[in-house]
C-alpha positions in Angstrom: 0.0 0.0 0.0 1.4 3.0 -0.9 1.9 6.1 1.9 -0.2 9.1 1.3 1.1 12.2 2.4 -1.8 14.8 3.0 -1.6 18.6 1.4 0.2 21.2 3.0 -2.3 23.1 3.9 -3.1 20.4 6.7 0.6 20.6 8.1 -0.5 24.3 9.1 -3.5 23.2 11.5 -2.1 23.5 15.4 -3.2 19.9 17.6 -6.0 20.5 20.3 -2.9 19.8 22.9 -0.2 22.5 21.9 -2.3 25.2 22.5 -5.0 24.5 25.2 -3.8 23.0 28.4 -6.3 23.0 30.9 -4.5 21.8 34.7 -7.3 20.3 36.9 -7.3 23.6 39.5 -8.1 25.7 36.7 -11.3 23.4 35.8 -11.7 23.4 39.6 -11.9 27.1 39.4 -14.4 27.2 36.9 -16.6 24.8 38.2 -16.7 26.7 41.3 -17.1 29.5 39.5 -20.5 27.7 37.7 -21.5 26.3 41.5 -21.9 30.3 42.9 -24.0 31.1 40.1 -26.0 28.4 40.8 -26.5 29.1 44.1 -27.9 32.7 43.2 -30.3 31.0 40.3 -31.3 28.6 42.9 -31.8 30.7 45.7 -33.9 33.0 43.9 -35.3 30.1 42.4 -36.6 28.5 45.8 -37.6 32.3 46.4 -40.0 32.4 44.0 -41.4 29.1 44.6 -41.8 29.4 48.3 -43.5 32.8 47.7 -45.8 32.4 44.8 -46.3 28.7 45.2 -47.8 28.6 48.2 -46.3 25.3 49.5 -48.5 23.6 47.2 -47.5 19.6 47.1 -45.9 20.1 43.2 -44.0 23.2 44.9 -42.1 21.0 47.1 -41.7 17.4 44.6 -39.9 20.3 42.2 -37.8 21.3 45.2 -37.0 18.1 46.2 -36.1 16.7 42.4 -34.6 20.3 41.3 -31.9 19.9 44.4 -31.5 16.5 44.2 -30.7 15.9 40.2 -27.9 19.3 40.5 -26.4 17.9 43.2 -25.8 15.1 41.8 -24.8 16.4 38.7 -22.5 18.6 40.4 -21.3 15.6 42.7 -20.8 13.6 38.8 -18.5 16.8 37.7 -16.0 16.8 40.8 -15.7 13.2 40.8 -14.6 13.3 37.4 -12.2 16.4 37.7 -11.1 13.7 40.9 -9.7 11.3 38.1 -9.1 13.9 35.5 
């Protein structure tokens, strides 16, 4: 089989990994960074539901779920910056 050299123009495009390193405490930092605004969204959030909701049953299953799935989302992201 014969070798196939691609075009120069190809040569010219930089790899992924020589120009963006990302260390783990700089994704650290930005996932803290994502977890503050998240707890202004949710505190006004809970606000809002407490206030106008009336602690209605739905009002407090949404509470329950909203809390429960971010955490563990958020819980999901440190682990794997853990073993990054």
């Amino acid at each position: 089989m014969e070798n196939i050299t691609p075009p120069n123009f190809i040569k010219n495009i930089p790899e992924v990994g020589s120009f963006l390193v990302l260390h783990s405490s700089i994704l650290y930092i930005i996932l803290g960074i994502f977890f503050l605004g998240y707890l202004v969204v949710s505190t006004i959030l809970i606000y809002h539901w407490n206030t106008y909701g009336m602690r209605a049953q739905g009002v407090i299953v949404a509470e329950i779920l909203y809390l429960f799935v971010s955490l563990s989302l958020f819980s999901i992201a440190v682990l794997s910056l853990y073993y990054f």
